[in-house]
C-alpha positions, 0 to 999 in steps of 0.5 A: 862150831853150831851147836845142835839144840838137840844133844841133850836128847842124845846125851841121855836117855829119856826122863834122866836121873842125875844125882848131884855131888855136894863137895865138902868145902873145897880149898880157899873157903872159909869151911875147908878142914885143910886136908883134901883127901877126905873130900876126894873119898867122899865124893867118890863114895857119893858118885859110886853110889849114884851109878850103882843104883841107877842113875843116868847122869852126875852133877858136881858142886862145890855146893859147901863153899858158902858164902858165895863168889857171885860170878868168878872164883878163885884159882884154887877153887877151879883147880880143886874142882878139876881135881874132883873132876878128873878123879871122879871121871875115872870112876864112872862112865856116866855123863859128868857137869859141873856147876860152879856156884854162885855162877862162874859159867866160864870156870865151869866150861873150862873145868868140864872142857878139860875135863872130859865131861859133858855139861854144866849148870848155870844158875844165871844165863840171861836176865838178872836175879837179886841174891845173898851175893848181890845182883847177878846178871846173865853171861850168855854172850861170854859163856857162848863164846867161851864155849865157841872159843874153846871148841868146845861140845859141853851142854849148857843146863841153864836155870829159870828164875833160879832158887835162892834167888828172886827178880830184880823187877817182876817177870814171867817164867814163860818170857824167861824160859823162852829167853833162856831158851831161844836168845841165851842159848841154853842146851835145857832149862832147869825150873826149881823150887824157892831153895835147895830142896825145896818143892818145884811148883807144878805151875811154873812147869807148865809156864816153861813149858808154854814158854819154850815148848821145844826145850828139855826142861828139868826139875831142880829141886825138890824131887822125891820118890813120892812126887815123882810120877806127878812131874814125869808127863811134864818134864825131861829129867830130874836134877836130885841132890838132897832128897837122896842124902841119907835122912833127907840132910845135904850134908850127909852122904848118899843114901844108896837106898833113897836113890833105888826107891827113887830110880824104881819109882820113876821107872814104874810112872813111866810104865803106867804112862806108857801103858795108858798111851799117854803122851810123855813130853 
């Protein structure tokens, strides 16, 4: 079924917050304490705490299962991540993705398909990146034609030149945001900084943006009250994970106060945007 490029927009509102869910180690990893209920209460707390305090949008992760598959997953790991998914699904009524990492696009499709949710993240679409797990090459023809098979609506939230992660040879931001974009597929592209939590450099901003100027393009990492009215004229929303975990620290739980100050934060640059007739991409 065609997909339309501009759903993204119909999804969300504009410059949308989505607060990401770091799953404690899930079943099968080296990590997991062997009892899944705690897991289930903790994601469930995080993902409450989002929605109250403004978010437009939830991100699941199974981000504590390092080290890393570098494409599939196991069984237990797509079956826990549903599990998440379902509970999670009836908690809020807020747009849900899923991301399974270190890039099972295929598991993420059929997790959030089933699920009732309504995109992913994919941190290697197109092109190919040199990582911890080796060299991971972009899916887009299967991952497409999955999404097709399934008939399937979920958005694709594609990375450019993802954290973690460096190029197998030199390559522009602009050539891969246009790629991503216009012969992978992507429903938006996500530009980040060099790991998680880490500063997104304005300059590759703008080279996504010259690279594919019809794509919502998001900022991956590194998002805090204090930047955010620098990224607002450039961007279409915000992926926040680490910044919003109590005292900065991924593994803590959501800090319900970082994320007001966040959400008011950049509810008060688009109004100064705003009144200032600027124009806001």
């Amino acid at each position: 079924m065609p997909q339309d490029r501009n759903r993204f927009a119909q999804l969300f509102p504009a410059k949308p917050t989505i607060g990401t869910i770091h799953l404690k180690a899930l079943p099968g990893s080296p990590d997991y304490a062997g009892q899944i209920r705690p897991i289930v209460e903790a994601a469930v707390r995080d993902a409450e705490a989002y929605d109250r305090e403004g978010c437009d949008g939830l991100i699941i992760e199974n981000f504590f299962d390092a080290p890393f598959f570098k494409d599939q997953v196991g069984v237990e790991t797509v079956a826990a991540l549903a599990k998440m998914a379902t509970i999670i699904r009836t908690q809020t009524k807020l747009p849900l993705g899923i991301n399974v990492l270190r890039n099972d696009g295929l598991s993420a499709i059929a997790v959030a398909t089933a699920c009732e949710c309504q995109f992913i993240r994919v941190n290697v679409l197109s092109w190919a990146m040199l990582t911890d797990q080796g060299i991971i090459e972009g899916k887009a023809a299967q991952i497409l034609r999955f999404r097709r098979a399934l008939q399937s609506d979920v958005l694709i939230l594609a990375d450019c030149l993802v954290k973690h992660a460096v190029p197998i040879a030199p390559q522009s931001m602009e050539l891969v945001a246009l790629d991503t974009w216009e012969r992978g597929g992507a429903d938006a592209i996500i530009v980040s900084g060099t790991g998680t939590g880490k500063a997104t450099e304005l300059a590759d901003v703008v080279a996504a943006r010259r690279g594919a100027p019809d794509a919502p393009i998001l900022i991956g990492s590194g998002m805090t009250r204090d930047n955010v009215g620098d990224f607002l004229p450039l961007t279409d929303g915000f992926i926040v994970g680490t910044y919003f975990k109590r005292d900065g620290i991924v593994s803590n739980p959501v800090d319900p106060d970082r994320v007001r100050a966040f959400v008011q934060a950049k509810a008060h640059a688009l109004s100064i945007h705003a009144s200032d007739d600027q124009v806001i991409v």
